[in-house]
C-alpha positions in Angstrom: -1.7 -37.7 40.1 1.5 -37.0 41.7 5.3 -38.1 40.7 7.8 -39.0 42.9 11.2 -38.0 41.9 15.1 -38.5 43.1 17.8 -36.6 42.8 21.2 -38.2 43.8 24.7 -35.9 44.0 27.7 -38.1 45.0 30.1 -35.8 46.4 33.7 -35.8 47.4 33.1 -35.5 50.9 29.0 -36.3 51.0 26.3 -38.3 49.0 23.1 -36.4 49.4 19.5 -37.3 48.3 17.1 -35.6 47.9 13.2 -37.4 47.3 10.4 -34.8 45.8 7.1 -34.9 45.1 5.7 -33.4 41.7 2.1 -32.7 41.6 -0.1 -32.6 38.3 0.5 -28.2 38.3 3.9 -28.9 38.2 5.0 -27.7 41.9 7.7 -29.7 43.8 7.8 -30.6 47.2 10.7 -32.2 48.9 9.4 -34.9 50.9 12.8 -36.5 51.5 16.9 -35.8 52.5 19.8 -37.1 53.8 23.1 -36.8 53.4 25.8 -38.9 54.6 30.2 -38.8 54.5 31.7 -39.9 51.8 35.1 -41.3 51.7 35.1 -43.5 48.4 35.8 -40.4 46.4 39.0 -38.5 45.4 38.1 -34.8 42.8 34.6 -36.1 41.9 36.0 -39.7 40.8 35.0 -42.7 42.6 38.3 -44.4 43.9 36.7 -47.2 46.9 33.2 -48.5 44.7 32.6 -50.2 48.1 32.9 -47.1 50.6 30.9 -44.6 48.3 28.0 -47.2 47.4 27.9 -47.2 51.1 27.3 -43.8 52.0 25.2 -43.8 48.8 22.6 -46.4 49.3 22.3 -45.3 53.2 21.6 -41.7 52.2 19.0 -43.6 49.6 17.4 -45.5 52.5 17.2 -42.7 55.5 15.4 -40.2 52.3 12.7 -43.1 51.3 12.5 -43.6 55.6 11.6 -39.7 55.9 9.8 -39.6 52.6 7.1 -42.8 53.6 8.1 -43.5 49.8 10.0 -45.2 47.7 11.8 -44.0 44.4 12.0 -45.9 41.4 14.4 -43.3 39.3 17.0 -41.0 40.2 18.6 -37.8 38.2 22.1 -38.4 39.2 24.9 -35.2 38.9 27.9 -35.9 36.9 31.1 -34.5 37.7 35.4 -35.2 37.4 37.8 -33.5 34.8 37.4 -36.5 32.6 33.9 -34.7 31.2 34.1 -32.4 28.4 31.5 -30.7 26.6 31.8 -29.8 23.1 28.4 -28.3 20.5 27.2 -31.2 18.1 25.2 -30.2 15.2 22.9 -31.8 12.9 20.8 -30.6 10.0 17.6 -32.0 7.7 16.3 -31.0 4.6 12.5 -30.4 4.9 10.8 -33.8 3.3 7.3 -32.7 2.8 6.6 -31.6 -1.0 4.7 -28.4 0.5 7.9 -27.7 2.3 6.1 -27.9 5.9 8.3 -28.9 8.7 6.9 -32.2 10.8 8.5 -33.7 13.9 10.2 -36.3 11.7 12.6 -33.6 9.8 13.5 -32.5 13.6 14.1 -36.1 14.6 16.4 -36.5 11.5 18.6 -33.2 12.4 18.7 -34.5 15.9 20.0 -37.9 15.2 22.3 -36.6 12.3 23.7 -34.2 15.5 24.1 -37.3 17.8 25.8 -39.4 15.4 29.2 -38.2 16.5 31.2 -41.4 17.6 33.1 -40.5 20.8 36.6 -41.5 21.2 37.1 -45.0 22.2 37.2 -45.8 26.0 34.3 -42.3 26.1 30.5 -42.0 25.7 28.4 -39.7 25.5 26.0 -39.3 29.0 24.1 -35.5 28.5 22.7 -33.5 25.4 21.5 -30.4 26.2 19.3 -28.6 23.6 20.0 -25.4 21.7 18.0 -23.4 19.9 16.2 -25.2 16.4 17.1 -23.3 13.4 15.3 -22.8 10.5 16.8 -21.6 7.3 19.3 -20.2 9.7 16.9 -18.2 12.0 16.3 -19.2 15.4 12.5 -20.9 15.9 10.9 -22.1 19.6 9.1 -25.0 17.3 9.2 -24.9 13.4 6.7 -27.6 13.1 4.4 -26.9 10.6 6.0 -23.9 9.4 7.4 -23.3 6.2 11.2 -23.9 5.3 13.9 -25.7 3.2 16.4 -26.7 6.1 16.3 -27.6 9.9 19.3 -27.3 12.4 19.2 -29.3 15.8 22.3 -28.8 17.5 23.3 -30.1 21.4 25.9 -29.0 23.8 26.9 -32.7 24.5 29.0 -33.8 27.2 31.1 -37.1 26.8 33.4 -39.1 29.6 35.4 -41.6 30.6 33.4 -45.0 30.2 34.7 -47.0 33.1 33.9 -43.9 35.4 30.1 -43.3 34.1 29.6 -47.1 34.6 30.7 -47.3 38.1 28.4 -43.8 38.9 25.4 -46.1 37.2 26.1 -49.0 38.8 25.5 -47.5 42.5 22.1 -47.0 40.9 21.8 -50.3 39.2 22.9 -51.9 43.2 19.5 -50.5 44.3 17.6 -51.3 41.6 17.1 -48.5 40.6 16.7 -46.7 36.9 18.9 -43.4 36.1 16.6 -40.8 34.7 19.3 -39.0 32.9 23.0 -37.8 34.2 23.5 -34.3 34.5 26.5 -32.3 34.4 26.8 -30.6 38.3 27.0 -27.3 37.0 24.4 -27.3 34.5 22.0 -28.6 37.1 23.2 -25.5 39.8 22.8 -22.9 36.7 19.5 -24.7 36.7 18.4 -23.3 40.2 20.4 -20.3 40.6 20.4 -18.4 37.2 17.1 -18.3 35.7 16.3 -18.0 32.1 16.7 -14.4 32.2 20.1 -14.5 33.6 20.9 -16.9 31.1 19.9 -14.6 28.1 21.7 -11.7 29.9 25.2 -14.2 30.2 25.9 -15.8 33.2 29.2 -17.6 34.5 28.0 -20.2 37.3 30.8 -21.7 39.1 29.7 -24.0 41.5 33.3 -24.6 44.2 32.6 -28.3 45.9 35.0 -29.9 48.4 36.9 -31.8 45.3 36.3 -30.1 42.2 35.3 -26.8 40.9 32.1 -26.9 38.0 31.9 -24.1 35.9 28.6 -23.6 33.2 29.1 -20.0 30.7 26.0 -18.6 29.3 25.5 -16.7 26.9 22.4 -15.3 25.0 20.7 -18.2 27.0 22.3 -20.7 25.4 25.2 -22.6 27.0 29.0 -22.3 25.3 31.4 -23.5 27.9 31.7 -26.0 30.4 34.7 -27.6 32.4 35.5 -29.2 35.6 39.0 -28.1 37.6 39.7 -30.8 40.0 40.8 -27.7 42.6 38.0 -27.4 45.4 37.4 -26.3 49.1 39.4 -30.1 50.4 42.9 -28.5 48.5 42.1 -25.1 51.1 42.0 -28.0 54.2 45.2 -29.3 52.9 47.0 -26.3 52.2 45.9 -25.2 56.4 47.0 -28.5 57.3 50.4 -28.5 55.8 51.0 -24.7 56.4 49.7 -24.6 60.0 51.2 -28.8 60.6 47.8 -29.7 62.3 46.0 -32.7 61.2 43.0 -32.0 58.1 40.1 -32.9 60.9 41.2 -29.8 62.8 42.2 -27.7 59.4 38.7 -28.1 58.4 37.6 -26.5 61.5 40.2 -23.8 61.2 39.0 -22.8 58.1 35.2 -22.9 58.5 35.3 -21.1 61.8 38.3 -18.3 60.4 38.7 -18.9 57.5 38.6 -16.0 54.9 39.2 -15.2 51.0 41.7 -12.6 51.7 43.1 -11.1 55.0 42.5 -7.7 56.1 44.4 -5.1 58.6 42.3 -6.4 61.8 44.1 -10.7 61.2 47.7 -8.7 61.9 45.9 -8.0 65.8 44.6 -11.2 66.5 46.3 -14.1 67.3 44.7 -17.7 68.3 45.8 -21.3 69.8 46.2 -23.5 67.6 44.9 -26.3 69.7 43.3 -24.2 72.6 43.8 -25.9 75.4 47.2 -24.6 76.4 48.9 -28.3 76.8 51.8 -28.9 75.4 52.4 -28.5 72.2 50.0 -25.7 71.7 50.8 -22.8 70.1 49.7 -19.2 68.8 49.8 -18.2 65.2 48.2 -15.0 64.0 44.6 -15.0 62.0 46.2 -13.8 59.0 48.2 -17.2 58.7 44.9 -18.5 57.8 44.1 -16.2 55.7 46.6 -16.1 53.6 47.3 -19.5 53.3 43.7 -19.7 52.0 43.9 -17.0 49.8 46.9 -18.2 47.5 45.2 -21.3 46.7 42.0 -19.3 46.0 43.6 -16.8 43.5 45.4 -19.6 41.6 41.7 -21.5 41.5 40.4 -18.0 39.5 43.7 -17.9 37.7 43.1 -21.6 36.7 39.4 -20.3 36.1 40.5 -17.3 33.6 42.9 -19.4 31.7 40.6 -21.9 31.2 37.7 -19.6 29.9 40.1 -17.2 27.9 38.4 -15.0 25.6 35.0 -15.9 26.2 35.7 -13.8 29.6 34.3 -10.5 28.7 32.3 -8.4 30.6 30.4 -7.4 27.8 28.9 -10.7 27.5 28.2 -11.4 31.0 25.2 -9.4 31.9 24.5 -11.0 34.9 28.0 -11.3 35.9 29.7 -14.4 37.7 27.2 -17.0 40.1 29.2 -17.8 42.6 28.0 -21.1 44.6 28.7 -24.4 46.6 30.0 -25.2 49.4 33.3 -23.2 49.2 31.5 -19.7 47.9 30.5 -19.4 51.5 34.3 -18.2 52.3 34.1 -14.8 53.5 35.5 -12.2 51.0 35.4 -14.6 48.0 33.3 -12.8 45.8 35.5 -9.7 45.9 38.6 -12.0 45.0 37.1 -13.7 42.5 36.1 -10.5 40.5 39.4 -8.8 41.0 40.9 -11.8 39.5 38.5 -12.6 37.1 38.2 -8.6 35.8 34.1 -8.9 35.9 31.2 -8.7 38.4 30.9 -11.3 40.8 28.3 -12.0 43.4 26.9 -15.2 45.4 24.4 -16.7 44.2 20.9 -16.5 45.5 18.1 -19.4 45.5 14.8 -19.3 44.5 11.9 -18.0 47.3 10.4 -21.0 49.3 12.6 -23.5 50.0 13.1 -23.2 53.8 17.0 -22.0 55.2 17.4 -25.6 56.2 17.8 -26.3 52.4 18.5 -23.0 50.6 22.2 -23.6 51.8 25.1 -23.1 48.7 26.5 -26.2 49.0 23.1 -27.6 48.4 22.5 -26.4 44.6 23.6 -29.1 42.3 21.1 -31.4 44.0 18.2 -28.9 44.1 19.1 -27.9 41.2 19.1 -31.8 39.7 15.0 -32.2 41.1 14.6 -28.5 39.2 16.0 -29.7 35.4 13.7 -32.8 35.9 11.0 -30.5 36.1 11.6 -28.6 32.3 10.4 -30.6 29.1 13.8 -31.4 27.1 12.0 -32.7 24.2 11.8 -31.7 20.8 8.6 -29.5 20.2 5.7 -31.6 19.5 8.1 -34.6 21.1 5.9 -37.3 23.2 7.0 -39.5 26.1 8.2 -42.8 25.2 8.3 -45.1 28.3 10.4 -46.9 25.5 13.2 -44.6 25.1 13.3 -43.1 28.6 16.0 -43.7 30.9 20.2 -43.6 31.0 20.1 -47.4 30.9 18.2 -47.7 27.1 20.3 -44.6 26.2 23.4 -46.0 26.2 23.4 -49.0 29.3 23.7 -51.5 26.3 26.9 -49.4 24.8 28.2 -50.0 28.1 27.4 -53.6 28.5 25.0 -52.8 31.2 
């Protein structure tokens, strides 16, 4: 029997939803889409509840329309500088006298890990996984195997509790249940770097319209994450200041000329800045364009390097820098980003089969939300508990939800 799944990514400048169907072998099939402008939000942060539940719960409507369904869950993306992620760890000694390891010893790591208190006015909203340990050697499932010692350990990301309520609240509106919240980059690494990538070590850095999501790698297991509230809107302004035309007509500047760095043929071309030849119109040279965009893009990578520090080595990066969203479609960009960065950099590519309509970069974090749904984040030999499932029991009652 099939499942029907949502994914919801509530963007600085869109809401989009995407509706898919899961069959019992595990495919997925988008059934439903839509996006629709969002105004409600400022760097990934909800500043106008009102305007954003809007564009939310429309988006939510014309995707169940298309679909002929209806959802009852949602994975919802999770994004602002006010999430950090840091590794919480948590060991068991083995209880059975023959020193066999059952589900309950991993259960007793795992809680010890997620005992952590968060600061007050913070929660904690995503634990991802990392490898078990047992006896201090990496194991896929140590159940039933022989040992003195467990280790479950989580890359767990906590946030700002007013701001995780009001993202589960535009769920709650629609009566709807939150699946889980996932990080934005986390769920883009999900879709564009593989599990091979991910051994090899992969930087994903996923450049929205407000903020920029960064995921590192390494070994397959993730050590870094961060959001840099610098993203393709600070480009718009930057146009709209530098060039004194209104951000509407920036925008357009940008995506129809705009470019990572200039080269020799911007210095021969020149354009009107309104195009109609009326007064007030003017020439200015491509390169203005150019190289307005490209000082705000090297301090982004700059703000990117600083923030990653030593753990930017090539050495540990075998599949180089991902470079996606929205923004990673600026001519050029890869070739800045690795020349400030020091490593190899390339766009990111999208899995076979999803039709050009949707294999667009500014569409990962929500494919990439329907594609983390998919994997089993359980501990081995873990069952489903219709019980436990679900952001709300997690930690809705912290939250006075």
């Amino acid at each position: 029997m099939s499942k029907i799944i949502g994914a919801v990514e509530i963007g600085t400048s869109v809401a989009k939803v995407l509706i898919g169907e899961v069959s019992e072998d595990k495919s997925l099939n988008i059934v439903g889409k839509s996006l629709r402008k969002n105004e409600g939000m400022r760097k990934g942060e909800i500043v106008d509840f009102r305007k954003t539940a809007s564009s939310v719960h429309s988006a939510l409507e014309e995707a169940e329309k298309m679909s002929g369904t209806t959802v009852d869950s949602i994975y919802l993306a999770q994004t602002g500088s006010h999430l950090k992620g840091s590794l919480l760890q948590g060991s068991a000694n083995v209880a059975s006298p023959d020193g066999r390891v059952s589900l309950d010893d991993l259960k007793s790591a795992a809680a010890e890990a997620k005992r952590k208190q968060s600061a007050p006015g913070r929660s904690y909203v995503h634990h991802v996984r990392m490898p078990i340990r047992l006896d201090g050697r990496p194991v896929e499932d140590p159940v039933g195997m022989i040992g003195r010692n467990v280790e479950v350990s989580y890359w767990s990301i906590e946030g700002d509790e007013s701001a995780i309520r009001m993202n589960l609240d535009l769920a709650h509106q629609y009566s709807l249940d939150v699946e889980d919240l996932i990080l934005s980059s986390i769920a883009s690494a999900t879709l564009v770097a593989g599990p091979d990538l991910r051994r090899a070590g992969v930087l994903v850095i996923d450049i929205g319209a407000g903020v920029t999501d960064i995921v590192l790698y390494q070994s397959g297991n993730i050590v870094f994450t961060t959001v840099i509230p610098v993203g393709g809107d600070h480009l718009t302004g930057d146009l709209s200041m530098g060039l004194r035309v209104l951000e509407p007509y920036a925008e357009e500047l940008k995506l129809e000329y705009g470019k990572a760095q200039p080269d020799s043929s911007d210095s021969d071309h020149e354009l009107w800045i309104i195009g109609n030849k009326t007064i007030g119109d003017r020439k200015i040279p491509r390169k203005a364009i150019a190289d307005i965009i490209h000082v705000r893009t090297v301090e982004l990578f700059e703000i990117i390097s600083k923030e990653l520090g030593p753990l930017l080595q090539a050495g540990e990066l075998g599949a180089g820098v991902l470079l996606t969203g929205g923004t990673s479609r600026l001519p050029g960009i890869e070739q800045l980003a690795s020349k400030v960065l020091g490593v190899p950099v390339s766009k990111a590519t999208f899995p076979a089969g999803l039709g050009n309509e949707l294999a667009q970069a500014e569409n990962s974090t929500v494919l990439g939300l329907l594609h983390y749904g998919l994997e089993d984040h359980r501990l081995p030999g873990e069952h489903n508990s219709k019980e436990s499932s679900g952001i709300f029991k997690k930690i809705g009652g912290f939250l006075g939800i």
